[in-house]
SEMARBA-82757 format. One line per 5 residues: number of its first residue (from 1); their letters; for each residue x, y, z of N, C-alpha, C. Coordinates in pm, 1 decimal, decimal comma. Example, Ala and Ser with C-alpha at 12.3 -4.5 7.8 and 13.67 -1.06 7.14 Angstrom:
residues 2
1	as	1319,0 -569,0 780,0 1230,0 -450,0 780,0 1320,0 -330,0 780,0; 1285,0 -225,0 708,0 1367,0 -106,0 714,0 1290,0 3,0 787,0
//
This chain:
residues 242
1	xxxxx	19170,2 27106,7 -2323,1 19133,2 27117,6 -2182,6 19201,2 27008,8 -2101,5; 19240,8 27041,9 -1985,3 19286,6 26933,8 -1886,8 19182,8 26832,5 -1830,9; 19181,6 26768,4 -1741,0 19096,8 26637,7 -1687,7 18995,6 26728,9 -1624,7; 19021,7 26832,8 -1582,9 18916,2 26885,8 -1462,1 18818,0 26985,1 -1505,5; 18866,2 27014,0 -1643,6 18767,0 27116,1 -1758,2 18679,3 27053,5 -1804,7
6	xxxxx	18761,6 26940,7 -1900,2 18687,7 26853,0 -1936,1 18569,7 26820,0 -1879,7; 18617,1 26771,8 -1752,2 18524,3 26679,3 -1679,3 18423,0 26766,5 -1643,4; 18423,6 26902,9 -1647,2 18349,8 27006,7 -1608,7 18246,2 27018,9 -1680,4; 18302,8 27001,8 -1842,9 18229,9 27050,1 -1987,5 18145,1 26953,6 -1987,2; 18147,1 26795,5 -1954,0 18120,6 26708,2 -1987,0 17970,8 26715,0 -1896,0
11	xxxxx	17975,2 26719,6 -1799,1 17889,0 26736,8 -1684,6 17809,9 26839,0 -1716,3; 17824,0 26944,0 -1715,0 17697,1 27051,3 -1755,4 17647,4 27032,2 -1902,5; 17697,8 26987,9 -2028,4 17662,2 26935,2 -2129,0 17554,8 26800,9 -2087,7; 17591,4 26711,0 -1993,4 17495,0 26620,0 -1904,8 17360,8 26661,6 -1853,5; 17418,4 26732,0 -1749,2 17327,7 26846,9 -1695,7 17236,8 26912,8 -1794,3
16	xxxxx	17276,8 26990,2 -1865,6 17197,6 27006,3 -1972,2 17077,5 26944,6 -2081,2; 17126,1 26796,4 -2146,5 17096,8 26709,6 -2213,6 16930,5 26667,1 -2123,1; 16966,1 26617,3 -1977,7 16863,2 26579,6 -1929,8 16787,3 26651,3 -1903,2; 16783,9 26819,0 -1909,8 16664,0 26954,9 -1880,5 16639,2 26895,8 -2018,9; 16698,3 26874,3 -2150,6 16637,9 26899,3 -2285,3 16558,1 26789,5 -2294,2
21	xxxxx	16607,5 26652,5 -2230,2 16486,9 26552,9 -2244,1 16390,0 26581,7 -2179,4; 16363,0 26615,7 -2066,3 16233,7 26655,4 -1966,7 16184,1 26745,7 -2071,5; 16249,8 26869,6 -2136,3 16132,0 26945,4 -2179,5 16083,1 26911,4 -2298,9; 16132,6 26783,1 -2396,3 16091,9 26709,2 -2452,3 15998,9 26586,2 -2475,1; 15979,7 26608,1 -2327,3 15844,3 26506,1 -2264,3 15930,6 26354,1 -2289,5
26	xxxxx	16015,6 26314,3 -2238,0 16142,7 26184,3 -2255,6 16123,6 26075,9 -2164,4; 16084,6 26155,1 -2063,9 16049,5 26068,5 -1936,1 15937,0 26012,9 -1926,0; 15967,9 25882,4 -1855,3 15831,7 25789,3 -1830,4 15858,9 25745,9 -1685,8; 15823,3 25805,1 -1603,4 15852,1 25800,0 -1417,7 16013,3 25787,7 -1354,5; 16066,6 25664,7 -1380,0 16230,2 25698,2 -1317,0 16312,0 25601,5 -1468,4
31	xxxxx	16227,8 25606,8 -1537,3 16315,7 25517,6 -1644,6 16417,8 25651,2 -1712,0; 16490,9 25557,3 -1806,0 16587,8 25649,7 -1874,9 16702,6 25702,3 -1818,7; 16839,6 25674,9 -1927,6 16914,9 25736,1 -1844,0 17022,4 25816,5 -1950,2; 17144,9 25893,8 -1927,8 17229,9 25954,4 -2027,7 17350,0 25908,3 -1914,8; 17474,2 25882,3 -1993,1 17595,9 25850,4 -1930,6 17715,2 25957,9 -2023,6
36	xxxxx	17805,6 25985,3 -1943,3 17920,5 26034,1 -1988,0 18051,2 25960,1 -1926,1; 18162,3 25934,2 -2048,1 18282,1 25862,2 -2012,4 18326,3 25966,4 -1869,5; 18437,5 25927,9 -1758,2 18520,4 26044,7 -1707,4 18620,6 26033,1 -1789,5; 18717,7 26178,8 -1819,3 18810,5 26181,2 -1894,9 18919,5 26118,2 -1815,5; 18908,3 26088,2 -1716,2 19033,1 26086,8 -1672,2 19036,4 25935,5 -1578,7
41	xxxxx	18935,2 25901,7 -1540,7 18914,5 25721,4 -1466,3 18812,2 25685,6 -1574,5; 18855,9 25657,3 -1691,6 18758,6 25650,9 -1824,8 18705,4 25495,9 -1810,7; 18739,6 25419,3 -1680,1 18647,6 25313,8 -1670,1 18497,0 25332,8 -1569,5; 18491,6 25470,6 -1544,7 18438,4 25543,6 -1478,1 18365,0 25623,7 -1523,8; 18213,8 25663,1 -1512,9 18142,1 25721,7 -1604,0 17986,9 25800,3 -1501,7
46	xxxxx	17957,9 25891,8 -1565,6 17868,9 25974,4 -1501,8 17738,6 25979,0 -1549,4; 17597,6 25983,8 -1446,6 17462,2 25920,2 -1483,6 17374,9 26014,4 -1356,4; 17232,1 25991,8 -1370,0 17177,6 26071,4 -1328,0 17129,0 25976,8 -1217,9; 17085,6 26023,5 -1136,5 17032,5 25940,0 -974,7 16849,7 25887,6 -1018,2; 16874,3 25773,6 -934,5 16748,8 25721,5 -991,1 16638,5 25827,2 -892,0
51	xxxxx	16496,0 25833,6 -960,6 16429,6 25911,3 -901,0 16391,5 26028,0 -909,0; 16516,8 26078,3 -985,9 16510,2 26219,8 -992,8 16481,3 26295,3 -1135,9; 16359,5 26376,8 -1120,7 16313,8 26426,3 -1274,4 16432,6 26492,6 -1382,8; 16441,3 26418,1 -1480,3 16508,9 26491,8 -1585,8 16492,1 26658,8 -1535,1; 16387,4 26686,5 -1577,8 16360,8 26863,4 -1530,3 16448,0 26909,0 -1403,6
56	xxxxx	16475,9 26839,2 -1333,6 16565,5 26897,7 -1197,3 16698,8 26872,3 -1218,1; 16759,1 26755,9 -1261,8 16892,2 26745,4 -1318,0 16974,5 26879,8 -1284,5; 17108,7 26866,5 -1205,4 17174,0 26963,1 -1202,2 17336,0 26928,4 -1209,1; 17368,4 26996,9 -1216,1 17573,7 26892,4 -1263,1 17606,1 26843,9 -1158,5; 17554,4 26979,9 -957,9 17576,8 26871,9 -841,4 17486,9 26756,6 -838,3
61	xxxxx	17389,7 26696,2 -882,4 17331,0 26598,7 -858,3 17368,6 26473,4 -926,4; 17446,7 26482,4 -1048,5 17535,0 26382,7 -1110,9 17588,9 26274,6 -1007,0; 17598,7 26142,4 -1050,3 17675,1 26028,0 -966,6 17780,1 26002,1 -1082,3; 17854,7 25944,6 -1015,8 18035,2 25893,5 -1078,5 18020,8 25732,5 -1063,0; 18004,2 25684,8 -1117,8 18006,3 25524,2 -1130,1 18130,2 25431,9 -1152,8
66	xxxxx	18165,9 25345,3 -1080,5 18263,5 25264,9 -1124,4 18228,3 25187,6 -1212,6; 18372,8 25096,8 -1319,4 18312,2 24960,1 -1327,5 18230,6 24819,6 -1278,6; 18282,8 24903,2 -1114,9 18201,9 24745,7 -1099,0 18044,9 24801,5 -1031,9; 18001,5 24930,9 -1076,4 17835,7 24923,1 -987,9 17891,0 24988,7 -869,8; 17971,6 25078,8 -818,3 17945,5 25131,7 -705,3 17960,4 25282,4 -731,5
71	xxxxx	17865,9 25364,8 -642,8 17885,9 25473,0 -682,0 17955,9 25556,5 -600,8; 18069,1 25624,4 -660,0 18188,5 25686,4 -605,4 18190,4 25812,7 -576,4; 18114,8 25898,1 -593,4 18107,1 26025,4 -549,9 17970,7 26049,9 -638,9; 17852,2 26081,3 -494,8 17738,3 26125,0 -510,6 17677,4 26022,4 -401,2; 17569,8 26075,4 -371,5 17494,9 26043,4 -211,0 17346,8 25958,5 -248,6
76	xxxxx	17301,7 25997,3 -383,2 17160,9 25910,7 -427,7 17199,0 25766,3 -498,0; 17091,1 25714,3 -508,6 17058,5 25588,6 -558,6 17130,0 25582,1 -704,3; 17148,7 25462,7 -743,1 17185,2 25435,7 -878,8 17054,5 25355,4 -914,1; 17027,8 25352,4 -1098,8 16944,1 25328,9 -1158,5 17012,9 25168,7 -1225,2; 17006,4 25095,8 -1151,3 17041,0 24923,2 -1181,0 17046,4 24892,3 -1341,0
81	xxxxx	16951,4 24947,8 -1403,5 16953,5 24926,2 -1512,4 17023,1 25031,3 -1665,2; 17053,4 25160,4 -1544,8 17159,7 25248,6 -1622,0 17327,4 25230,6 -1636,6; 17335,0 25089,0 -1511,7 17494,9 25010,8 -1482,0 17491,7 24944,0 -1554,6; 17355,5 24832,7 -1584,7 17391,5 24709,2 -1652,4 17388,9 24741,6 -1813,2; 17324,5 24848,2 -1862,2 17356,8 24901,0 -2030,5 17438,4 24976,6 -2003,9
86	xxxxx	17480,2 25075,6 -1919,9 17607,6 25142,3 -1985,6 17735,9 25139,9 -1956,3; 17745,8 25022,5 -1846,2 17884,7 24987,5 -1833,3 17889,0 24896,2 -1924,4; 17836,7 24847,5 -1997,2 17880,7 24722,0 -2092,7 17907,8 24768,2 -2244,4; 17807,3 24880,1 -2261,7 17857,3 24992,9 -2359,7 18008,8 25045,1 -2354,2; 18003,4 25133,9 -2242,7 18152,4 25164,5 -2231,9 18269,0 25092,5 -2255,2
91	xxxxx	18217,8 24960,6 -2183,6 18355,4 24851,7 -2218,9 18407,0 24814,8 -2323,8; 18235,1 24809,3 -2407,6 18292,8 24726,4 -2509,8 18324,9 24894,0 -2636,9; 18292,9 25004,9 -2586,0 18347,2 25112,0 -2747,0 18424,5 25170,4 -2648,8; 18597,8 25182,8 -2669,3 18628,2 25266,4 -2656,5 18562,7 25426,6 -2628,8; 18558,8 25449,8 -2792,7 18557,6 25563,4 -2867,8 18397,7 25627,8 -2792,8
96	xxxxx	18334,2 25535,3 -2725,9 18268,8 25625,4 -2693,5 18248,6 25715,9 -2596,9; 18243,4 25835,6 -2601,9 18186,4 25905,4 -2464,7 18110,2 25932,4 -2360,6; 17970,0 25931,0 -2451,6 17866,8 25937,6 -2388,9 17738,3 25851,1 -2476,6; 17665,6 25806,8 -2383,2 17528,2 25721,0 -2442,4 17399,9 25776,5 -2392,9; 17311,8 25785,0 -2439,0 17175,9 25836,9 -2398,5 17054,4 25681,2 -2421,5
101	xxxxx	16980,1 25702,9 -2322,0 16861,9 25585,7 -2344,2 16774,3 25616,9 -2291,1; 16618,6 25640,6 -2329,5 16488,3 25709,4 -2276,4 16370,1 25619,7 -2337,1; 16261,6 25637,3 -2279,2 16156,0 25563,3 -2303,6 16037,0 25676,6 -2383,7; 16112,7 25728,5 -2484,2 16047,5 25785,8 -2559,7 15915,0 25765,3 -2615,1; 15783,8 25823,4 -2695,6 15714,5 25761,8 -2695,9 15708,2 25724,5 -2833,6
106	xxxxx	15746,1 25837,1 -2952,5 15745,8 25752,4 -3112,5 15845,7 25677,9 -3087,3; 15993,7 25679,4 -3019,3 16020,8 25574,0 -3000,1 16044,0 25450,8 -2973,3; 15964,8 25415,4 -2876,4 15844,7 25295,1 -2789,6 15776,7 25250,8 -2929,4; 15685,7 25343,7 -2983,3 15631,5 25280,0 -3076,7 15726,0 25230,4 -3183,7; 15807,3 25297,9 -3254,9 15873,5 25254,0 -3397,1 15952,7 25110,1 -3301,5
111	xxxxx	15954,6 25135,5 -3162,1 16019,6 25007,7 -3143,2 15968,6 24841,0 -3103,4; 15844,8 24840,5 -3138,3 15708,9 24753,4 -3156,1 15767,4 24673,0 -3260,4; 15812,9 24755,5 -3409,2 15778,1 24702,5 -3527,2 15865,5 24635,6 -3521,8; 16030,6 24610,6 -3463,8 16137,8 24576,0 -3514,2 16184,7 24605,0 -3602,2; 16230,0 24688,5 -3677,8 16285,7 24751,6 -3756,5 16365,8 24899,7 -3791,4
116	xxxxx	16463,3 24859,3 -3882,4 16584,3 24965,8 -3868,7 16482,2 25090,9 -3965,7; 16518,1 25223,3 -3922,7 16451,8 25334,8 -4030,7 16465,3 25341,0 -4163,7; 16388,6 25369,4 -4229,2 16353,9 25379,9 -4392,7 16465,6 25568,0 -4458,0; 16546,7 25549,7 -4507,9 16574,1 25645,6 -4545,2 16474,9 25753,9 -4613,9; 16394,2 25813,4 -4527,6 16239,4 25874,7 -4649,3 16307,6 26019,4 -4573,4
121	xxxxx	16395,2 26064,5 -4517,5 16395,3 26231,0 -4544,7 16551,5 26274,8 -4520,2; 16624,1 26363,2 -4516,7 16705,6 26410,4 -4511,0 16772,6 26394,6 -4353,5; 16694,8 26451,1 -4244,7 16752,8 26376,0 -4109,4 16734,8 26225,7 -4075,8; 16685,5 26160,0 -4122,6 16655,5 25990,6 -4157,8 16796,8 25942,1 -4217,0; 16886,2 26026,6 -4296,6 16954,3 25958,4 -4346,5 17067,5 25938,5 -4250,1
126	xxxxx	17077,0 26033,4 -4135,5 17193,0 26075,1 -4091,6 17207,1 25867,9 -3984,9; 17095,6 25792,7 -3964,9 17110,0 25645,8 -3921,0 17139,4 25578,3 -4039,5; 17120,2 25624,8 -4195,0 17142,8 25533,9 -4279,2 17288,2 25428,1 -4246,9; 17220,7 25284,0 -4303,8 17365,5 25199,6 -4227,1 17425,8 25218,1 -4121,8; 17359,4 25268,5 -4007,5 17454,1 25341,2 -3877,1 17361,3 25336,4 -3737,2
131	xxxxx	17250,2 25168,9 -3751,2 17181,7 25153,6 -3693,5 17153,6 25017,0 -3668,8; 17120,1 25001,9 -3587,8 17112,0 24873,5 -3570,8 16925,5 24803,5 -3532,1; 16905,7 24697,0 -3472,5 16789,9 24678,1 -3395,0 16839,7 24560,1 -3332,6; 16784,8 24575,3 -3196,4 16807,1 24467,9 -3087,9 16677,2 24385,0 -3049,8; 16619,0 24312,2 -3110,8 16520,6 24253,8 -3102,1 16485,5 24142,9 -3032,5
136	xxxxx	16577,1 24131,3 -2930,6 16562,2 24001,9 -2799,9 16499,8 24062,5 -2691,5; 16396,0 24118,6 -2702,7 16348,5 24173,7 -2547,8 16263,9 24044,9 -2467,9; 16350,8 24060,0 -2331,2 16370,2 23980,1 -2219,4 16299,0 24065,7 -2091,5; 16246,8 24192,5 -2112,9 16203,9 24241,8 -2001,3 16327,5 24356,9 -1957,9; 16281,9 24386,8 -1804,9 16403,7 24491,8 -1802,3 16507,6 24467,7 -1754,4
141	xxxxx	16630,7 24547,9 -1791,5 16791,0 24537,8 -1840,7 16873,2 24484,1 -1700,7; 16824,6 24389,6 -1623,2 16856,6 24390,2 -1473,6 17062,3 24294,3 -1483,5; 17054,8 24200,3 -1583,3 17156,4 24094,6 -1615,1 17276,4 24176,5 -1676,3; 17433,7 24185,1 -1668,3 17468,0 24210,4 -1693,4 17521,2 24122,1 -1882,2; 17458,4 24043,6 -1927,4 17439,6 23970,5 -1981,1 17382,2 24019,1 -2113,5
146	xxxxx	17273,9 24045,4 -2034,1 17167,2 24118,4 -2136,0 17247,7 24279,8 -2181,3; 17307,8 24346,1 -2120,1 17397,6 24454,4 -2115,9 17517,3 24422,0 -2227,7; 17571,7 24299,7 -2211,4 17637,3 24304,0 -2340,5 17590,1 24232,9 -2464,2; 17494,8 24184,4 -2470,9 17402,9 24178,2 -2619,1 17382,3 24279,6 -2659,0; 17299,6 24390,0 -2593,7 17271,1 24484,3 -2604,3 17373,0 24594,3 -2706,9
151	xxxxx	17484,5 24575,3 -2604,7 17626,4 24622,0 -2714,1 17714,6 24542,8 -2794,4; 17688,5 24445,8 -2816,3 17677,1 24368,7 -2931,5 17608,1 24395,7 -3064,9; 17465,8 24387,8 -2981,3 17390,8 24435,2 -3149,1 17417,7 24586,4 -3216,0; 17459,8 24653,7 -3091,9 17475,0 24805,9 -3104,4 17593,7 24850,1 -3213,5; 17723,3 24696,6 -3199,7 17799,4 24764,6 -3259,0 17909,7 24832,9 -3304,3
156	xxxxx	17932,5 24904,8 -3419,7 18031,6 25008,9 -3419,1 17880,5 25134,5 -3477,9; 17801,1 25081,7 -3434,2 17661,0 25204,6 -3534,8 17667,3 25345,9 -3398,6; 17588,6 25455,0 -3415,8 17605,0 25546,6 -3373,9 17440,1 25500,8 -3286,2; 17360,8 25410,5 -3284,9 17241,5 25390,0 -3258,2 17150,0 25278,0 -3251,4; 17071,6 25225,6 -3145,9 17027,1 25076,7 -3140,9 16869,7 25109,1 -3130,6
161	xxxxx	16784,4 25019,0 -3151,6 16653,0 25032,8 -3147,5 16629,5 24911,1 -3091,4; 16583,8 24940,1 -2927,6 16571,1 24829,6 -2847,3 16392,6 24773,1 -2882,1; 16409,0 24679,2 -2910,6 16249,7 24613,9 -2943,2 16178,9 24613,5 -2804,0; 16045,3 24682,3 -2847,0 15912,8 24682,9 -2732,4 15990,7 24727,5 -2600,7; 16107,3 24808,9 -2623,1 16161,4 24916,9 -2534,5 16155,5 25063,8 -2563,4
166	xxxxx	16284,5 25122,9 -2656,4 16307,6 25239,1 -2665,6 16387,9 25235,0 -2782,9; 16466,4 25360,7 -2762,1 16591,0 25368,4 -2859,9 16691,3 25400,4 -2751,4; 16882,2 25399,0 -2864,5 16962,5 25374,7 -2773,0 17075,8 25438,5 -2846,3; 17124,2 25551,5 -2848,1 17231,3 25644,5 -2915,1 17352,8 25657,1 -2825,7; 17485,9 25639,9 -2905,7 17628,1 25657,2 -2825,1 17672,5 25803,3 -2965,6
171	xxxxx	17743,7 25860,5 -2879,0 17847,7 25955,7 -2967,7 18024,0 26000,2 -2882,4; 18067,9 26044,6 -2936,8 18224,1 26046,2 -2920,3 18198,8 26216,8 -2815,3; 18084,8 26282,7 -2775,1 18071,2 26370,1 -2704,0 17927,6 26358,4 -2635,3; 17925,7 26411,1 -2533,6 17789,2 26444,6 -2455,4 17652,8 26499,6 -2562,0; 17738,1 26603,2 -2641,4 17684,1 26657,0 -2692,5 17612,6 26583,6 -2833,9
176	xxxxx	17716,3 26499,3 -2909,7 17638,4 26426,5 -3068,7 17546,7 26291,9 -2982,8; 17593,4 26292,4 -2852,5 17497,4 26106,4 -2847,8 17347,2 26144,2 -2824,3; 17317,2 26290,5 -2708,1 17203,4 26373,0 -2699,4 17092,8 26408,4 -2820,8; 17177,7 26465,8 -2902,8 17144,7 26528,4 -3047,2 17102,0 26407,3 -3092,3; 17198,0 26240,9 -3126,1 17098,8 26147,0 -3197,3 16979,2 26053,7 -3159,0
181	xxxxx	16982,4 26112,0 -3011,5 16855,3 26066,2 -2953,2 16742,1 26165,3 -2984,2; 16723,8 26329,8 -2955,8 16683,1 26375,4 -2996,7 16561,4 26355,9 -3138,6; 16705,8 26377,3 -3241,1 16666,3 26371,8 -3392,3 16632,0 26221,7 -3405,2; 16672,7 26146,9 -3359,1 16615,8 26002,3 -3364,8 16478,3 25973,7 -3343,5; 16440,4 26026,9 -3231,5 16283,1 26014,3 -3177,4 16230,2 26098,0 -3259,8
186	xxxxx	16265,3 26217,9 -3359,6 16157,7 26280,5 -3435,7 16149,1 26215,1 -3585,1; 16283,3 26144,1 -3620,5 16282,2 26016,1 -3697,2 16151,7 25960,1 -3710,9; 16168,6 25886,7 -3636,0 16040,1 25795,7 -3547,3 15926,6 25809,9 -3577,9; 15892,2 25953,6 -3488,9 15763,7 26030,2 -3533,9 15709,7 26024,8 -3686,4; 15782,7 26094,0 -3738,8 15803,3 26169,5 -3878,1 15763,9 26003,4 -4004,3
191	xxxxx	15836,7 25900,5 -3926,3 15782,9 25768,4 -4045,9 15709,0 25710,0 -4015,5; 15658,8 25712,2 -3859,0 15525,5 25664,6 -3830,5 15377,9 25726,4 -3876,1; 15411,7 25898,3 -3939,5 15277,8 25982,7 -3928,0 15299,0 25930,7 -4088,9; 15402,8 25897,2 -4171,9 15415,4 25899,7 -4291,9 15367,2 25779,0 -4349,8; 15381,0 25664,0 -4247,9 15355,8 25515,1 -4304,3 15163,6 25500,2 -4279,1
196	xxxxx	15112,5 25606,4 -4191,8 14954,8 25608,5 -4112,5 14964,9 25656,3 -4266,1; 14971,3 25735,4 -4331,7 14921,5 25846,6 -4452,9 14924,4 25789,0 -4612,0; 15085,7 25660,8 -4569,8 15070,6 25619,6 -4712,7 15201,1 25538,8 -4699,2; 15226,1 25506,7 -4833,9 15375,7 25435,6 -4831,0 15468,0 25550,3 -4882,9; 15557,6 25555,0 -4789,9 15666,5 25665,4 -4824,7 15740,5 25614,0 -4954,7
201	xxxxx	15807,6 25721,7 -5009,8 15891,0 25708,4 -5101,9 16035,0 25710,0 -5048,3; 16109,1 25631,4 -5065,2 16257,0 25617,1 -4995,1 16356,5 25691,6 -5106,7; 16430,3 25754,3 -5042,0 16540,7 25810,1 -5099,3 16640,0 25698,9 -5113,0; 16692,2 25702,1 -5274,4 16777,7 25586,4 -5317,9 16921,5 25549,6 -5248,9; 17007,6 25496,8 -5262,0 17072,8 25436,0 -5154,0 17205,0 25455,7 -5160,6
206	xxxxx	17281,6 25574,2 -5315,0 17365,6 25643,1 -5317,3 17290,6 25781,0 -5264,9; 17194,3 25841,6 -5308,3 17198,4 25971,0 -5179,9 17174,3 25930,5 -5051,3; 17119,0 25852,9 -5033,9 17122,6 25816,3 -4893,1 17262,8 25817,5 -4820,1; 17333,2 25737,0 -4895,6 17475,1 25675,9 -4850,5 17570,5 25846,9 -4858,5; 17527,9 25957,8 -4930,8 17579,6 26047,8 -4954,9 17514,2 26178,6 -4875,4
211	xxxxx	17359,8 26137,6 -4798,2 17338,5 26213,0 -4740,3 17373,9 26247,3 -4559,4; 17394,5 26058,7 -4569,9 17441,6 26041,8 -4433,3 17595,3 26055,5 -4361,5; 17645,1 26086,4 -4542,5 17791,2 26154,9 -4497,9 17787,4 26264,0 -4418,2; 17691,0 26364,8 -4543,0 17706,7 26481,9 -4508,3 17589,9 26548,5 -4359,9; 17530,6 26443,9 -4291,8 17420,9 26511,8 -4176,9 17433,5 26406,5 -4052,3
216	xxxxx	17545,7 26308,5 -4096,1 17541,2 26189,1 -3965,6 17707,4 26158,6 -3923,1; 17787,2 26294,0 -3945,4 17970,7 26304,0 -3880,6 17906,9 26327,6 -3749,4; 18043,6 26294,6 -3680,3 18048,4 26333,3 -3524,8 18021,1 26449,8 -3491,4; 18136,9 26533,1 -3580,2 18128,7 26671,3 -3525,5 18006,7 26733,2 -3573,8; 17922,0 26732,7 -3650,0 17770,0 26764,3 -3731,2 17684,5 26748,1 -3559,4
221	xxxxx	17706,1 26600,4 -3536,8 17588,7 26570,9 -3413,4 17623,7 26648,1 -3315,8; 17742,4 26696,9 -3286,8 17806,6 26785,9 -3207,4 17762,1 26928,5 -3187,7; 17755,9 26985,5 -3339,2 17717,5 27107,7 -3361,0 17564,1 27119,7 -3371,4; 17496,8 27031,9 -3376,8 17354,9 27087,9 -3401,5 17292,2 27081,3 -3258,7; 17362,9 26996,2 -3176,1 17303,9 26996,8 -3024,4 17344,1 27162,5 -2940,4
226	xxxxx	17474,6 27253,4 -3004,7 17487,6 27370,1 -2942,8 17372,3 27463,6 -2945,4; 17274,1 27475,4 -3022,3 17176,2 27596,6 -3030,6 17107,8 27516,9 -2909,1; 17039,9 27380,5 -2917,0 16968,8 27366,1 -2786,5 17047,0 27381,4 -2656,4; 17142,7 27347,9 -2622,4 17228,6 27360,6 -2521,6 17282,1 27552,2 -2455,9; 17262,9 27597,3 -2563,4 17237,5 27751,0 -2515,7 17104,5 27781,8 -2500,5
231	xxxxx	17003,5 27728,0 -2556,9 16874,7 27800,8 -2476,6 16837,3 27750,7 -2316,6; 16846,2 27610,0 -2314,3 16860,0 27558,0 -2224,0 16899,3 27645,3 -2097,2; 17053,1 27669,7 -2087,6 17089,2 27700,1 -2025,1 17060,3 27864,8 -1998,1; 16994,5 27943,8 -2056,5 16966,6 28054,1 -2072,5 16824,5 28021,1 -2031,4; 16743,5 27947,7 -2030,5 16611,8 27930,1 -1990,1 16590,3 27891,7 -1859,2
236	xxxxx	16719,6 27778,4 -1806,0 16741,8 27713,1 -1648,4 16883,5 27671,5 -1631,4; 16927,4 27814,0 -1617,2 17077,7 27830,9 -1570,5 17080,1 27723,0 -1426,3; 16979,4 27667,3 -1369,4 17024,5 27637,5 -1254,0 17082,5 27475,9 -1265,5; 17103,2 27442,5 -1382,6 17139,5 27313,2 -1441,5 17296,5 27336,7 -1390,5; 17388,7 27429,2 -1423,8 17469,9 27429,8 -1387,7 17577,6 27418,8 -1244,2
241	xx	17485,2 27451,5 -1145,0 17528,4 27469,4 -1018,3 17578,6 27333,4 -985,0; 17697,8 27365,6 -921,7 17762,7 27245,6 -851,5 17810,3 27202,9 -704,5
//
């Protein structure tokens, strides 16, 4: 695709992502945000307007962000704290495309404990070694400072677990960084209902290391976000309008 397809694909895949967090119950009033690189002013990147419900998200309501905090095409507010984590993200990974960050609620909680996930199931493995935890919480993300610790601790991992915040997923498409936020927060869930019940049994650390080959590639996070991304859009085509 050229710059203007791309940039097309990228945006309603956006558009999209944030109907799937709203109907995932993701939101906690104006927090949270999802970013996409532009293909083409790739110091330049696309985010949702502060204020506005995940559930309404539409590809025209998208803002275009510079590096330095100003917003370049789009008419609403920017979310101060969606500049200071994801321009510092962007800077510092290339490779990445897009980042997602929400104030989930098993994620809120698993992010109390400080700690990276227990390999105990088959989608668990797909963070094996490919995670991090950021455990300096300072309050909220206002310093650009705090923005690059943040991607510091983050990494070359596909995923950060911000302490007595949230969680914090990058992928090489709109589509795998969505998907490991997603499957991340049911992560979450899934070892918190398991650790209330008992002590899990961990899967050993060659299948682990062999499971997270095979359920934690790019293109994997890529492909498992397409079935939600077609109902979506078949459920509230109006995500698309521009």
């Amino acid at each position: 695709m050229d710059a203007t397809e791309e940039r097309r694909h990228r945006k309603q895949r956006l558009a999209a992502a944030f109907r799937l967090f709203g109907h995932f119950g993701f939101e906690e009033g104006a927090a949270g945000h999802i970013t996409a690189r532009d293909p083409e002013l790739t110091d330049h990147f696309w985010v949702n307007p502060l204020f506005v419900s995940f559930k309404k998200i539409r590809v025209k309501d998208l803002l275009l962000v510079n590096h330095k905090g100003d917003v370049v095409h789009g008419s609403r507010r920017l979310n101060l704290a969606a500049f200071t984590i994801h321009s510092q993200i962007h800077a510092a990974r290339p490779d990445v495309v897009a980042a997602a960050h929400a104030h989930s609620v098993y994620g809120k909680a698993w992010s109390t404990l400080r700690r990276p996930l227990d390999p105990i199931t088959q989608d668990a493995c797909a963070f094996y070694g490919d995670h991090s935890v950021f455990d300096d919480y300072t309050g909220a993300v206002l310093e650009l400072d705090e923005g690059k610790r943040i991607a510091h601790a983050l990494g070359d991992g596909k995923a950060s677990i911000l302490a007595n915040h949230g969680l914090l997923t990058v992928g090489r498409s709109v589509e795998e960084a969505a998907w490991w936020f997603i499957t991340m927060e049911r992560t979450c869930k899934v070892q918190l209902i398991a650790e209330a019940a008992g002590t899990p049994t961990l899967i050993d650390a060659e299948t682990a290391a062999k499971a997270a080959r095979q359920a934690g590639g790019h293109e994997m996070g890529r492909r498992q976000f397409r079935p939600l991304y077609d109902w979506i859009v078949d459920e509230q085509p109006d995500l698309l309008e521009e």
